[in-house]
N, C-alpha and C positions, 0 to 999 in steps of 0.2 A: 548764092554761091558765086565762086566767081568766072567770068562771062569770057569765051576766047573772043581774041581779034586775032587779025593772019599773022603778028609777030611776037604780039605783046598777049598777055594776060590781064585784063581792066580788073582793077581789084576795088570794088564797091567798098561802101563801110559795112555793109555787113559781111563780106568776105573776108575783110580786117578783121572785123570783130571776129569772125571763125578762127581766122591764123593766131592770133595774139591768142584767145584765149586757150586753142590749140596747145601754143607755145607751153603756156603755164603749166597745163596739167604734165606735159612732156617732161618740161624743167623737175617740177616738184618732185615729178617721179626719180628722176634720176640723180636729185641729190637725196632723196631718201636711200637708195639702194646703193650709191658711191658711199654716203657717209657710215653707211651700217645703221640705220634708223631702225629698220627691220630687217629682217633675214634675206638674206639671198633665195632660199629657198620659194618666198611667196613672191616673188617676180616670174615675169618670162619676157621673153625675148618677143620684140615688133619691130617690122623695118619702116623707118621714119625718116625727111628730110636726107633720104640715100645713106641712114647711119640705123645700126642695131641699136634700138635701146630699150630700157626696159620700163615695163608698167605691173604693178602690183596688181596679184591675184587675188590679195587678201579682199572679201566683199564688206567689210566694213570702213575699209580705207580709200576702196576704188568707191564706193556710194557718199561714203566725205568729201572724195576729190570731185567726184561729179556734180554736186552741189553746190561747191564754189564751183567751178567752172561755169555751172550756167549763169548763177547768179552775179559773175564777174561781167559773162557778157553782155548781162543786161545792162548792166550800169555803162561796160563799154562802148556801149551802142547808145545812150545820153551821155557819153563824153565826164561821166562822172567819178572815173578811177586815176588817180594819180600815181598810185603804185601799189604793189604787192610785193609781201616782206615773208619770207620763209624763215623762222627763227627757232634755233638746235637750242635745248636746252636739259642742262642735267638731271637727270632724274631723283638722284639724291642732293646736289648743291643748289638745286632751282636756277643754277645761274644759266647766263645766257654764254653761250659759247661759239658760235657761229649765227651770224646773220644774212643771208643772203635778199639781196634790192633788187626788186626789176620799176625801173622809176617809166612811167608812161606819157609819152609826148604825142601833141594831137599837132598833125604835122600841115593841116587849114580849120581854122575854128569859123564859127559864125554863129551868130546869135545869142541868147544869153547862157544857155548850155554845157555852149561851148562847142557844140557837135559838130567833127569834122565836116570842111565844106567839100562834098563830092558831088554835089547837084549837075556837073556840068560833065560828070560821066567816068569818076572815080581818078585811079593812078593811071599809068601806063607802064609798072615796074610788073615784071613777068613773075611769075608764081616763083619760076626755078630760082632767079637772083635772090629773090626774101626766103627760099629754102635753105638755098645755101648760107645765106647768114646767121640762118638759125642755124645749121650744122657747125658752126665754127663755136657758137656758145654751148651748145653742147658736147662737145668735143673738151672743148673750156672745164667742163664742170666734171667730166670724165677722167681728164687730168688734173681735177684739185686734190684727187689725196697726194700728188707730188707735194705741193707747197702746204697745205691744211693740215695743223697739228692733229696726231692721232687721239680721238673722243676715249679718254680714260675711263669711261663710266659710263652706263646705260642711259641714252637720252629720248628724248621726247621735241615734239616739233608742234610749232603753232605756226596759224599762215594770219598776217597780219592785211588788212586794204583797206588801205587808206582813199575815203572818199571825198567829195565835197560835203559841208558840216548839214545842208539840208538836207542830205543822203537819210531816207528811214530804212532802217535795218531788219533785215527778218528777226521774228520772233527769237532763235536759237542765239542768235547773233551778239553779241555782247562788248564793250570799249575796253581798249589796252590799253596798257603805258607801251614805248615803241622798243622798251627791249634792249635799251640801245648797252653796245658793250664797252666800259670803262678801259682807255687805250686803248682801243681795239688795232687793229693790223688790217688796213683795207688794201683790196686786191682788182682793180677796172676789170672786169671781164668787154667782152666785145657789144657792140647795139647791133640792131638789125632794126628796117624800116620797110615798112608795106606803102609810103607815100600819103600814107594814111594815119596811120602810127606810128611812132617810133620808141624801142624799148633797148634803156639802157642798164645795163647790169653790173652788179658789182658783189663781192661778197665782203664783209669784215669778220674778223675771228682773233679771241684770245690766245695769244702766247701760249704755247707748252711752259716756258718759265715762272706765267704768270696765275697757272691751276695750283687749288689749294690743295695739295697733296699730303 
């Protein structure tokens, strides 16, 4: 975990590895519950990064979610995640209709790995500053049903991670096509960087114009 100093907060990589992957389950959760993936009802309320958000109650979604998570941060911790992809999809058109990217930068490499270099005693970037920039992204995604076409149809979500290709996958785990959506409409959301990591987000999504109605 990670370590005080009298100003700063030393953010190890495995501290990294906690915040990032932290992050995601945070993220996932609350573009589920913004988008209407599932009910309002099986959320509750957490205070997180100084912001209310929400995590599912449902125990078959929170024990899916907990299993990427951990198995993210493994790989995060060998430097072997490039990104993870949340992707909305319709339940009866199969299509892909919102894609959300968290693209993942190792912010000193070393070795063949790749694994951030912190041997010499991590970041010196404060827990509070890499809080807050995660509150700015989620805030971000808080606010996408502003600009995000309203989901005509009952949808369904897969989380895509993209590894390095010697990455062996658990058992369960299985290869995608990336989903990707035809014109899509892409949207920058904000990065946040632990000095360790850095993760850039963005969402893409189909037109209202462009559903087959």
């Amino acid at each position: 975990m990670p370590t005080a100093t009298a100003n700063k907060t030393e953010i190890t990589l495995k501290g990294s590895v906690d915040i990032v992957s932290d992050f995601f389950f945070t993220a996932i959760n609350s573009i589920l519950y913004q988008r209407g993936i599932y009910m309002p009802e099986t959320f509750s309320k957490e205070s997180k990064y100084g912001l209310t958000v929400m995590t599912t109650t449902d125990e078959g979604l929170l024990n899916y979610l907990q299993n990427v998570q951990k198995q993210v941060a493994e790989w995060l911790m060998n430097g072997l995640v490039q990104r993870l992809v949340l992707v909305v999809q319709g339940v009866d058109s199969t299509e892909t209709l919102e894609r959300w990217q968290f693209n993942v930068a190792v912010e000193g490499e070393s070795g063949e790995n790749m694994v951030p270099n912190v041997s010499k005693g991590g970041s010196n970037k404060s827990i509070k500053e890499v809080h807050d920039e995660i509150q700015a992204i989620i805030r971000q995604i808080t606010a996408s049903v502003t600009f995000l076409p309203l989901l005509q149809e009952p949808c369904t979500f897969d989380l895509l991670v993209y590894t390095d290709k010697e990455v062996m996958a658990p058992e369960k785990w299985a290869d995608s096509d990336p989903c990707y959506i035809l014109n899509s409409t892409e949207v920058k959301l904000r990065s946040f960087t632990t000095s360790v990591h850095k993760i850039d987000s963005m969402v893409s999504y189909k037109e209202a114009d462009e559903w087959d109605i």
